[in-house]
C-alpha positions, 0 to 999 in steps of 0.5 A: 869860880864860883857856879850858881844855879837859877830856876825860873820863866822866860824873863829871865832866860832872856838875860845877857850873859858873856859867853853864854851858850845853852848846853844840854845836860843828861841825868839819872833821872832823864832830861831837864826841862830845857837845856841849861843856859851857860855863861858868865858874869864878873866870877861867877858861872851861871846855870839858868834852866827854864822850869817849864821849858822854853815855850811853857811846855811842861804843866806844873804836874809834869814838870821833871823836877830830878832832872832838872835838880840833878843836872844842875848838881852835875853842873856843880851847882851848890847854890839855886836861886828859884823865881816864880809866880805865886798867887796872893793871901795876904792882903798886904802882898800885892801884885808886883812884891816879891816875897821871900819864901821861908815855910811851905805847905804841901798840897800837891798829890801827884809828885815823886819827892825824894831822890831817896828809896830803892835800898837808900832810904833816908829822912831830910830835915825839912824845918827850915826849907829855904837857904837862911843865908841866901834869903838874908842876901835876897832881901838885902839886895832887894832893899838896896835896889828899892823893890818890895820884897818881904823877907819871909812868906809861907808858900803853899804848893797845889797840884794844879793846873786848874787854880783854886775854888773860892772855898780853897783859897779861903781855906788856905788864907783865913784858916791856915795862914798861907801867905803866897799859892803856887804850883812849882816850888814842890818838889823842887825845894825837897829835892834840892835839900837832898841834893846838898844845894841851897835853895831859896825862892823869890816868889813873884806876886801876880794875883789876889787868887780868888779869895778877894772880894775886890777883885776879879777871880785870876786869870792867865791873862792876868798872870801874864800881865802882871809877869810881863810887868815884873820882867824888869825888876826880875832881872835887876834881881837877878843881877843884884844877888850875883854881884852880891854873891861876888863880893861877898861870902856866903855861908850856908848857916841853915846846913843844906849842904850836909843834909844828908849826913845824919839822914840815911837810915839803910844798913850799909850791908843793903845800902844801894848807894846809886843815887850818892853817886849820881848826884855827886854825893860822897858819903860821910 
């Protein structure tokens, strides 16, 4: 059977899954967010974690992100699809599209990126950050479901909480082509490289951030306005992708699952393989 892994907000942990049940995870690293939801649909086991805990109780900054990429390793997971709201900078990205990430810019400053250090250090590829074979099918079944997702975007990460300065946002936009702003996405996409998942990110559009002139500057009301309307269509995503991913197979063609083969750097006379282990990791 095979277990995929789904990060994301509360419209999506309010899906019906067979069999579904929360289970609580324990990890190297500490606890997840949340427990993990637990169920089944056609052959495929499901893993769904609230990013931010039930309730919206972690703040991206503190969000637990090994844990939470860990515990979904330990539940076998090898594929995670993350959704997300993301704020718009690109004009042709309205409220309520989809946009499948391809590239990031890290601005975030107070994060733990990396699974590896302590005696186990190692440089991942980070080129292609996303999963090109699973983007290709989020797209496809975007398609056939008539929603407005476009098929590549550069998302980039701030710290957060607060949203942006006018000068900021116009900064990302006009100058280094950003096309969605987000708070979550860093470390997650870092550390699921590490971990030999494939990762992509459907980024929900909420806003136009505060660059536009025809627009009011964001609001929180406003995010949950436009999260509440994209609920639906969320979900039928979400649905779409596993009965995608049953009837199909899908290859990894970006090599997520061995990023670590040619990246560990330590002699192995002070290599200190702990995190390998805990992550389920054999050595090549």
């Amino acid at each position: 059977m095979k277990k995929i892994g789904f990060i994301g907000g509360s419209g999506l942990y309010s899906i019906e899954l067979e069999n579904s049940k929360w289970i609580t995870v324990d990890t190297h690293w500490g606890k997840p967010s949340d427990q993990i939801l637990n169920g089944t649909i056609g052959n495929i086991e499901v893993f769904f974690l609230p990013r931010h805990g039930r309730g919206h109780v972690f703040t991206p900054s503190d969000v637990p992100y090994k844990a939470n990429i860990a515990a979904l390793k330990k539940c076998g997971v090898d594929k995670i699809f993350s959704f997300s709201a993301c704020g718009s900078l690109n004009e042709e990205m309205s409220p309520g599209d989809f946009v499948i990430v391809d590239q990031y810019i890290d601005k975030t400053t107070d994060r733990k990126k990396s699974f590896l250090k302590h005696s186990i250090v190692g440089h991942v590829s980070l080129a292609d950050p996303t999963c090109k074979s699973q983007n290709r099918l989020i797209k496809n079944v975007a398609d056939k479901l008539k929603i407005k997702a476009f098929e590549a975007g550069t998302y980039i990460a701030i710290e957060g909480p607060q949203f942006s300065t006018k000068a900021e946002s116009k900064l990302y936009k006009d100058v280094w082509r950003c096309d969605v702003i987000g708070m979550t996405n860093v470390p997650e996409m870092n550390l699921a490289r590490e971990a030999q998942i494939c990762y992509s990110s459907v980024a929900m559009v909420t806003d136009f951030d505060c660059w536009h002139p025809d627009h009011e500057s964001v609001t929180v009301e406003e995010i949950i306005k436009t999260m509440k309307s994209n609920v639906l269509t969320s979900q039928k995503l979400f649905f779409g992708i596993l009965q995608e991913i049953d009837s199909s197979s899908l290859t990894c063609q970006t090599g997520c699952q061995i990023s670590l083969n040619t990246s560990i750097i330590t002699s192995d006379e002070f290599k200190d393989t702990t995190v390998l282990k805990e992550l389920g990791i054999k050595e090549s």
